[in-house]
C-alpha positions in Angstrom: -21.6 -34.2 14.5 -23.3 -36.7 17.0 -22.0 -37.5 20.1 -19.2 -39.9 20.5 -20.2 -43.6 20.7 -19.7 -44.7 24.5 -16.5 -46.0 25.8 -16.1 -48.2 28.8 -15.6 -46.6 31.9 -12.2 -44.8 32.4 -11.4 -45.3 28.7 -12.3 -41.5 27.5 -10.4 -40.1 30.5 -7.6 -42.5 29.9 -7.2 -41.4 26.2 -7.3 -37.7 26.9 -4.8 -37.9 29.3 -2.5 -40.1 26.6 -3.4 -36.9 24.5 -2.4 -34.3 27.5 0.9 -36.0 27.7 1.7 -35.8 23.9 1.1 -31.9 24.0 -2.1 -33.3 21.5 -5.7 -32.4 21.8 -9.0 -35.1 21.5 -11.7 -33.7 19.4 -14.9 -34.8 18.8 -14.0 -36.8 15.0 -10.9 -38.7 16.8 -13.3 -39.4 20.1 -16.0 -40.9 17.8 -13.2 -42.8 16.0 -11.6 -44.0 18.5 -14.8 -45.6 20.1 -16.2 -46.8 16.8 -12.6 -49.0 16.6 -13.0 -49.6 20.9 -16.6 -51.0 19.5 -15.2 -53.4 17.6 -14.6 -57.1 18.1 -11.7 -57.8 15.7 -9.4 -55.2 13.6 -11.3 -52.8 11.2 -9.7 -51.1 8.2 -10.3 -47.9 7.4 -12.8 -48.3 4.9 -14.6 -50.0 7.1 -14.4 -47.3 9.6 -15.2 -44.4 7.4 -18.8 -47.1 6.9 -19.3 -46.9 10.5 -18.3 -42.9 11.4 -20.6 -42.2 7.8 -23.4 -44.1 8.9 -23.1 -43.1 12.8 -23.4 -39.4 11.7 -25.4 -39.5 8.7 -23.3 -37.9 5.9 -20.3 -38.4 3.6 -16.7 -38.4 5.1 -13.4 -38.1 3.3 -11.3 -40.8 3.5 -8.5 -38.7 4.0 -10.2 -37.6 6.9 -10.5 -40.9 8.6 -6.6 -41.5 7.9 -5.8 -38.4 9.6 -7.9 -39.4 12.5 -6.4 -42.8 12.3 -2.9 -41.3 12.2 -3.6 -39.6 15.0 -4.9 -42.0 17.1 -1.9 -44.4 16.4 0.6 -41.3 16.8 -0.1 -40.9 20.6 -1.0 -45.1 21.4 -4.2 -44.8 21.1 -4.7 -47.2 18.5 -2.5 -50.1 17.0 -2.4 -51.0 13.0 -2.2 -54.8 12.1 -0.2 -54.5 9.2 -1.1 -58.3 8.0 -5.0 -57.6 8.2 -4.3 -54.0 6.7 -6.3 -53.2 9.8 -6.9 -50.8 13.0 -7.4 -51.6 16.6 -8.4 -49.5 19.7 -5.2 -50.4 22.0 -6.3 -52.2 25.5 -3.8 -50.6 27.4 -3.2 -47.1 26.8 -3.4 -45.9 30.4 0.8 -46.8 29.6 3.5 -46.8 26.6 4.2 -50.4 25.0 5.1 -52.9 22.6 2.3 -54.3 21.2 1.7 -58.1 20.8 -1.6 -59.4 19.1 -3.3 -62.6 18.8 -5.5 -62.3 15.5 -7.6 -65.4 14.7 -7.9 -66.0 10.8 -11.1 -67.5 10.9 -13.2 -64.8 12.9 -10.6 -61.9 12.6 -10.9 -61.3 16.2 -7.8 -59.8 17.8 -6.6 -60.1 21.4 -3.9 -57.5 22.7 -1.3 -59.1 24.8 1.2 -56.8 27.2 5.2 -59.3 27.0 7.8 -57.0 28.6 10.7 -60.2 28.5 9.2 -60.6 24.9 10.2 -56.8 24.0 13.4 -56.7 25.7 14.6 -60.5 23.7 13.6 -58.3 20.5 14.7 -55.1 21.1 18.1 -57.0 22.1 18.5 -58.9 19.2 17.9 -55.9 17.2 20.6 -53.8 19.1 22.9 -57.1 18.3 22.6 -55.7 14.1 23.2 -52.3 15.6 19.5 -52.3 14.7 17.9 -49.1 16.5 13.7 -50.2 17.0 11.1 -47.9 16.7 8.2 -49.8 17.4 7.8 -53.4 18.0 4.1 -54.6 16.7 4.1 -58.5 17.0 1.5 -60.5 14.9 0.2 -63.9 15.6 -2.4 -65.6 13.1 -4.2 -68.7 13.8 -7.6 -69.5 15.7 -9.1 -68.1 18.9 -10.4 -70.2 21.4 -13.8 -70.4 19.9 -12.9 -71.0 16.6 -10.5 -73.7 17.6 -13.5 -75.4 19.8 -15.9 -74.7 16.6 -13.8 -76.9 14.2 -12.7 -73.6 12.2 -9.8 -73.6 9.8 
């Protein structure tokens, strides 16, 4: 296996300390998962991540091992799934446990992780309301980034 991809400063010892903290360990596969998806500019489905890790380390992967490692990785916070783009994403704040809240532009797919604490509580009251217990709150926004708004995109 070759060497993990880099990760920006901090972000390896954040995520191994995530993984200390859930009793779970950070091999080699889930590091160089984890910064193939940290790599990324937008959301990346797993097929597309079993391209990357196959051609990063020169052989043939099983998928079901890239949904293990993606399992994983979501398991302990590591990394959020986009259910509407059927898509993974390397969390931009896993130094702490939260809701997550993503801004995904539909033109470039870019995705922009957004911490809303009031937004969370307004949720997870409403859903208490129903007698509703939540699990995990993962809010989805389509429409266009910035750039894509400037460029004219639709």
């Amino acid at each position: 296996m070759k060497r993990p991809t880099s990760l920006p400063p901090g972000a390896l010892q954040l995520a191994e300390k995530r993984c200390a903290e859930a009793g779970e360990k950070l091999t080699p596969a889930r590091i160089n998962a984890y910064a193939e998806l940290f790599a990324q500019a937008r959301p990346v489905s797993a097929y597309e991540l079993l391209a990357l890790l196959e051609t990063r380390e020169g052989r043939k992967l099983a998928p079901l091992t890239v949904y293990r490692q993606l399992d994983f990785l979501t398991r302990v916070g590591l990394v959020h799934r986009l259910a509407s783009a059927q898509a993974f994403v390397a969390c931009a704040h896993p130094e702490h446990a939260h809701e997550g809240l993503y801004l995904v532009c539909s033109s470039c797919g870019r995705s922009d992780e957004l911490e809303s604490k009031p937004l969370a509580a307004v949720i997870s009251k409403a859903a208490r309301s129903r007698g509703f217990k939540s699990e995990k709150q993962i809010i989805e926004v389509r429409g266009l980034c910035q750039d894509c708004n400037e460029a004219g995109a639709e």
